[in-house]
C-alpha positions as CSV (number, residue, x, y, z in Angstrom):
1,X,52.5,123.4,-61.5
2,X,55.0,120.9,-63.0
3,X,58.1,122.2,-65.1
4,X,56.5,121.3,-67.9
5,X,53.6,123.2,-67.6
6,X,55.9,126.1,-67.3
7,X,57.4,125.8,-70.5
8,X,54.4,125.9,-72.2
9,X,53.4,129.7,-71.1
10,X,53.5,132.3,-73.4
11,X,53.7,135.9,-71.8
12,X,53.4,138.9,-74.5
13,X,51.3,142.1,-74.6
14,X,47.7,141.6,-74.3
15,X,45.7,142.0,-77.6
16,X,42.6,144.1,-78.2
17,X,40.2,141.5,-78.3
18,X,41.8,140.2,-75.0
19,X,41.7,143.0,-72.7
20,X,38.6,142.7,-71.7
21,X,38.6,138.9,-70.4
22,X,42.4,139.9,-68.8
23,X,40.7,143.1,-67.1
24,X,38.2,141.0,-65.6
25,X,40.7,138.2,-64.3
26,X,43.2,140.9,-63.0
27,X,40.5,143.1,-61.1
28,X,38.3,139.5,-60.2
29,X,39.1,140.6,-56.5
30,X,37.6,143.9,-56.4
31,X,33.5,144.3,-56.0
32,X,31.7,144.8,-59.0
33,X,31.1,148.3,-58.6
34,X,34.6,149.1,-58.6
35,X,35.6,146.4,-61.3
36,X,32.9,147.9,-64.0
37,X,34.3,151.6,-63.2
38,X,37.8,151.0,-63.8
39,X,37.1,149.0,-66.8
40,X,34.6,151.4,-68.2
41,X,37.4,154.1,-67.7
42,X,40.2,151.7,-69.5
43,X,38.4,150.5,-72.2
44,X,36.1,153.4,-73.5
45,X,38.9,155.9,-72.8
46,X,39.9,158.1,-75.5
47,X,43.7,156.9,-74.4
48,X,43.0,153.3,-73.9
49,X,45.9,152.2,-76.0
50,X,48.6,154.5,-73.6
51,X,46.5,153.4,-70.7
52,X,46.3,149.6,-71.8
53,X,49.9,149.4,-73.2
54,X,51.4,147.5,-69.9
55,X,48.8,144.8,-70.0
56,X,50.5,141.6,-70.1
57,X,49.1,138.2,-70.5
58,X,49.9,134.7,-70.3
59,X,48.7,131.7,-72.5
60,X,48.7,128.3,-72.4
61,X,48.1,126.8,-75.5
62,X,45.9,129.6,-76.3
63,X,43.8,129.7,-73.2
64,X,44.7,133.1,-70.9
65,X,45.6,132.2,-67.5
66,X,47.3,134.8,-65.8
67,X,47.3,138.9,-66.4
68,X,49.0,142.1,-65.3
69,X,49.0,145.6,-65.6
70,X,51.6,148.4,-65.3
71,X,50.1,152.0,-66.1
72,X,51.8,154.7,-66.8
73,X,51.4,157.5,-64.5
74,X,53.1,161.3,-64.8
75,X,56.9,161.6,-63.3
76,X,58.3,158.8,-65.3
77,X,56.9,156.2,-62.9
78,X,53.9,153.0,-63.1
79,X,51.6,151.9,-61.1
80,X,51.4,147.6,-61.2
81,X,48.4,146.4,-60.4
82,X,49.9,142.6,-59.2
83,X,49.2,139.3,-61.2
84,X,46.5,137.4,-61.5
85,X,46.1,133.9,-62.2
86,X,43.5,131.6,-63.2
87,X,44.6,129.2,-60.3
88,X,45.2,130.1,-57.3
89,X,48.1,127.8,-57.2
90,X,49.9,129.6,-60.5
91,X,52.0,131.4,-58.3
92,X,55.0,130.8,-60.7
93,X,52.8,132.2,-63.6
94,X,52.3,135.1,-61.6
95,X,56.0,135.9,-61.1
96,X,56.7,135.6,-64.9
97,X,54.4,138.4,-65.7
98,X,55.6,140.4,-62.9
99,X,59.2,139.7,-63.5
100,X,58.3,140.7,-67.8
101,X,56.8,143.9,-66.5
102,X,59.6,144.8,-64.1
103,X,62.3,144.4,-67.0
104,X,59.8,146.1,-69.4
105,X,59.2,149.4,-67.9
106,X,62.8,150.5,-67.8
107,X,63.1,150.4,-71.5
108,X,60.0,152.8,-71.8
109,X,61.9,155.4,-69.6
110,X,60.2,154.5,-66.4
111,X,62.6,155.2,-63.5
112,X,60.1,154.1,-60.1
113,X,57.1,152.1,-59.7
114,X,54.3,152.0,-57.7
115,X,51.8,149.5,-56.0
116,X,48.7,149.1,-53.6
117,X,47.2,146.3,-51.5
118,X,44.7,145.8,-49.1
119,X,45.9,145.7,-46.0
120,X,45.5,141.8,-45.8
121,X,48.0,141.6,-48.4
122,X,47.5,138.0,-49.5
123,X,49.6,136.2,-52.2
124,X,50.5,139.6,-53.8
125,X,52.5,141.0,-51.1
126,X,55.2,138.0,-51.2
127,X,55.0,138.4,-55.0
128,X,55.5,141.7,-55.5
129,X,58.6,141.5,-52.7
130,X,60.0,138.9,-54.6
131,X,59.8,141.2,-57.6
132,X,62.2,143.3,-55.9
133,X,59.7,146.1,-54.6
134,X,59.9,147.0,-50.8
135,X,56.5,147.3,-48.6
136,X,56.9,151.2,-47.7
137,X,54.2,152.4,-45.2
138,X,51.1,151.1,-44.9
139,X,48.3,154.1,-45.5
140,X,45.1,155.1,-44.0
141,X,42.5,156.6,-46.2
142,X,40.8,159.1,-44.2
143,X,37.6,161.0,-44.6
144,X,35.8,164.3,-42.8
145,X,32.5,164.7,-43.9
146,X,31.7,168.4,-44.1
147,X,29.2,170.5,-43.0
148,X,27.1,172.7,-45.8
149,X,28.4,176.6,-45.5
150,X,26.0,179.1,-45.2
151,X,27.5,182.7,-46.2
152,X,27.7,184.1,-42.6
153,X,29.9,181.4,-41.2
154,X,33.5,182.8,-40.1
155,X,36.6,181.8,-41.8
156,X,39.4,179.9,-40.1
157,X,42.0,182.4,-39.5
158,X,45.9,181.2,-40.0
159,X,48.2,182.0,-37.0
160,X,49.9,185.0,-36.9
161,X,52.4,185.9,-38.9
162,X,51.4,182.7,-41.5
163,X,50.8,183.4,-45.3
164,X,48.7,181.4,-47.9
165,X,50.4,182.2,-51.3
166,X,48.3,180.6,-54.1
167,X,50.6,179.0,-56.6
168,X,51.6,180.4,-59.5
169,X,53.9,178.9,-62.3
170,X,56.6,181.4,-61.8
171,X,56.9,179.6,-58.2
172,X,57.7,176.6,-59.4
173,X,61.3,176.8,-58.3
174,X,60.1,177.9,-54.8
175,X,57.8,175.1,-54.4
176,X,60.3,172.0,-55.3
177,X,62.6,174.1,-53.1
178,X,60.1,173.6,-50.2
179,X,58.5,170.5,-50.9
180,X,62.3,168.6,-51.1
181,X,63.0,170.5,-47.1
182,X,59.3,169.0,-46.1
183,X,60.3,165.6,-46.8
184,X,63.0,165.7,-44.4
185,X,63.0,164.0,-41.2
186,X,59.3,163.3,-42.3
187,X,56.9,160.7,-40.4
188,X,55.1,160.0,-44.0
189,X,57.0,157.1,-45.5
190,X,60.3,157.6,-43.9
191,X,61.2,154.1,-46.0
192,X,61.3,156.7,-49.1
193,X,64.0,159.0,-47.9
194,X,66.5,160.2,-50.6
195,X,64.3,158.0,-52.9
196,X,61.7,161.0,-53.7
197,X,61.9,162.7,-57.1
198,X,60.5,166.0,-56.0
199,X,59.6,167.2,-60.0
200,X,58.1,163.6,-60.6
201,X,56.0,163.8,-57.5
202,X,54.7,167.1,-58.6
203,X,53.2,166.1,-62.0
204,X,51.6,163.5,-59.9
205,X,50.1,165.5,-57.4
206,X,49.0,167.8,-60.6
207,X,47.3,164.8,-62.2
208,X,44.8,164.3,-59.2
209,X,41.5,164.8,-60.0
210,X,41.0,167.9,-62.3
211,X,42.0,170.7,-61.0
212,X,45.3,170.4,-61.7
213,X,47.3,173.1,-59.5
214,X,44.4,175.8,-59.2
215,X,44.4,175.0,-55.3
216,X,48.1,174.2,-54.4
217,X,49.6,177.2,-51.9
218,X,52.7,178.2,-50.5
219,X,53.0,178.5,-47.0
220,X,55.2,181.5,-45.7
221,X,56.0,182.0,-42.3
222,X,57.5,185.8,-41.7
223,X,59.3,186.4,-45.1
224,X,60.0,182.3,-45.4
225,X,58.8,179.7,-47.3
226,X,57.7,177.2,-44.5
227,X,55.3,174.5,-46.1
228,X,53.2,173.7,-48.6
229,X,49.1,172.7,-49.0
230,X,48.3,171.1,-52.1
231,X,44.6,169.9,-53.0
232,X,42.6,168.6,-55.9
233,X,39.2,168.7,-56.7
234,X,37.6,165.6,-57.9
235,X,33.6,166.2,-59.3
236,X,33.7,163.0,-60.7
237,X,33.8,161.0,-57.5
238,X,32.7,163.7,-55.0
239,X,35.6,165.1,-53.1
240,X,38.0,167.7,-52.7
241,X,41.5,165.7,-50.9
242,X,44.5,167.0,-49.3
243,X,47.3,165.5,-52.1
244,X,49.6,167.2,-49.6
245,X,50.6,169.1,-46.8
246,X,53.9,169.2,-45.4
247,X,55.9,171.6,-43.4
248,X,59.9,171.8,-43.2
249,X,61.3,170.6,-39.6
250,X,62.0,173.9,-38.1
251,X,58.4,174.6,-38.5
252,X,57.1,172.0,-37.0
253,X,55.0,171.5,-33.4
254,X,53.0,175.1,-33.9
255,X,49.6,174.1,-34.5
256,X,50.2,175.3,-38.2
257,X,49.3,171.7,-39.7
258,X,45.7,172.1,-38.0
259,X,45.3,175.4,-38.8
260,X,46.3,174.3,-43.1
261,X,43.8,171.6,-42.5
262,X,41.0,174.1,-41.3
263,X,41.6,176.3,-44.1
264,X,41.5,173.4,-46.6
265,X,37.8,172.2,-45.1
266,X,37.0,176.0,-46.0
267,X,38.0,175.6,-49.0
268,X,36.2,172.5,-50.0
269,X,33.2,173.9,-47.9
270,X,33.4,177.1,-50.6
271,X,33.9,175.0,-53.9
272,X,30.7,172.8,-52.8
273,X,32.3,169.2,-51.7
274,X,30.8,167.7,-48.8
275,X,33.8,165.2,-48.2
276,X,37.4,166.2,-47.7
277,X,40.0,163.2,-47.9
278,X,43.8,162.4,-47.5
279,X,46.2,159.7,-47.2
280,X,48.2,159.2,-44.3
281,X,51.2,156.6,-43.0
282,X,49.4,154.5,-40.2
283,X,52.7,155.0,-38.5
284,X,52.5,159.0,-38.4
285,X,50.9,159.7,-34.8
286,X,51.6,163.4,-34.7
287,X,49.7,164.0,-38.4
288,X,47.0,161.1,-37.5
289,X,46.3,162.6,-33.8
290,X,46.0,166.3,-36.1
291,X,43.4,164.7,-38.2
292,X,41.4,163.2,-35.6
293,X,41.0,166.4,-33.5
294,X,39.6,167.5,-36.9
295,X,37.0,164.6,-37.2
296,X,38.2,163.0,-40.1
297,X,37.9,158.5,-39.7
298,X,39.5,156.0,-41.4
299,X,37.4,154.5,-44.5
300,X,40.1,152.1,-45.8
301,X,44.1,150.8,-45.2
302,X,46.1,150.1,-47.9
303,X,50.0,148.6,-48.1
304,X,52.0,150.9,-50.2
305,X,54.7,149.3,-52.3
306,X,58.2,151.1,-53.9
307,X,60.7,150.0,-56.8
308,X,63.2,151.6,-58.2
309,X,64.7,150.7,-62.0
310,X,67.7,153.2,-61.9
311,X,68.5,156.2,-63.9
């Protein structure tokens, strides 16, 4: 693209009537199925202007050829879905609308962002590192495929001594308390260490799905809060997932984590679900060797993507 093509670009929010044509260009990659779902979602939504409000375009004398979208998500942070262009050679279009998006979202309060590949990566990994975000972990999406309960089958028992407590607003304290000690020393994403924002985190955890925290528990060893097991329920697509599950180091190397992921598989046995599902770092082999004696596979890798704006 010559430098005067580049002065003829015009990058601004993306009107109404345009949203549709820059949805299509900015999810062209994806199949279908998945394009006329998230589109459906965005653009019937009785929130499409908050969900639609970090859609950016660019022109060219009046013609769209490139798009991006930042969405909000809870904990003051975005998730950027990575530019598209019209050519594959607009690379410098594409940085233009990434670089708009990355000084926009600051001045709307939002402190982190968020974004996901496939694990091929393509052009949009070297964009969005030259945007200034760093390639975290990559993740594995894992599934187990449960069995249907019938009403005699035994319940998993905990290890002795180990306590579910189900969550309870007034345990709020408690549960940031534990969740900041599971993080440390942790195999998930170690490339986000002192970079977590434990309340943030928990309103996203909260937003998966729609169960919101009916099936987030404490996990007490003795008289101590040791860990945490946090899962949402998702009708709409089928599932019941593990959002998370961590324990703090001391507590560590028992067996607890299989035993928390046997009573989870009860519990998405008892709501109904016939699929269980959880992310973890491809890197973790203690958590991914866990999950395997359990049965679950990998469906799908992702690259996971981290930038931070500041205070």
């Amino acid at each position: 693209m010559t430098a005067r093509e580049r002065t003829l670009w015009n990058i601004r929010r993306a009107r109404a009537d345009e949203r549709r044509d820059a949805l299509e260009l900015l999810l062209r990659r994806r199949t279908p199925a998945q394009r006329e779902s998230w589109m459906a979602d965005w653009l019937a939504g009785p929130t499409v202007e908050l969900e639609l409000e970090g859609l950016w375009v660019a022109d060219q004398a009046g013609a769209l050829v490139g798009a991006v979208l930042a969405r909000r998500l809870p904990g003051r942070t975005a998730q950027v879905w990575p530019a598209q262009a019209v050519t594959p050679d607009s690379s410098d279009v594409c940085a233009a609308l990434v670089a708009t998006v990355a000084e926009w979202l600051p001045q709307q309060g939002i402190r982190t962002a968020q974004a996901l590949l496939d694990a091929e990566g393509g052009p949009e990994h070297a964009q969005l590192l030259a945007s200034g975000f760093d390639h975290v972990a990559d993740l594995h999406l894992q599934i187990l495929f449960l069995d249907k309960r019938t009403a005699t089958d035994a319940r998993p028992e905990l290890p002795e001594g180990v306590a579910l407590i189900p969550y309870a607003p007034e345990l709020r304290s408690r549960l940031s308390g534990i969740v900041a000690r599971t993080y440390q020393d942790s195999l998930d994403c170690p490339r986000l260490d002192r970079r977590r924002d434990v309340e943030g985190l928990l309103e996203q955890y909260a937003s998966h799905g729609e169960s919101g925290t009916r099936n987030w528990h404490l996990v007490q060893i003795g008289a101590v809060d040791a860990g945490c097991l946090l899962l949402a329920d998702d009708r709409s697509l089928g599932y019941c997932e593990i959002v998370y599950m961590g324990l703090a180091p001391e507590f560590r190397g028992r067996r607890i984590g299989s035993a928390l992921v046997r009573f989870a598989q009860d519990q998405a046995q008892a709501r109904g679900f016939a699929r269980l599902t959880l992310a973890v770092d491809a890197l973790n082999e203690p958590a991914l060797e866990v999950y395997a004696r359990q049965g679950f596979v990998t469906w799908e890798t992702k690259r996971a993507y981290f930038r931070e704006f500041g205070p």
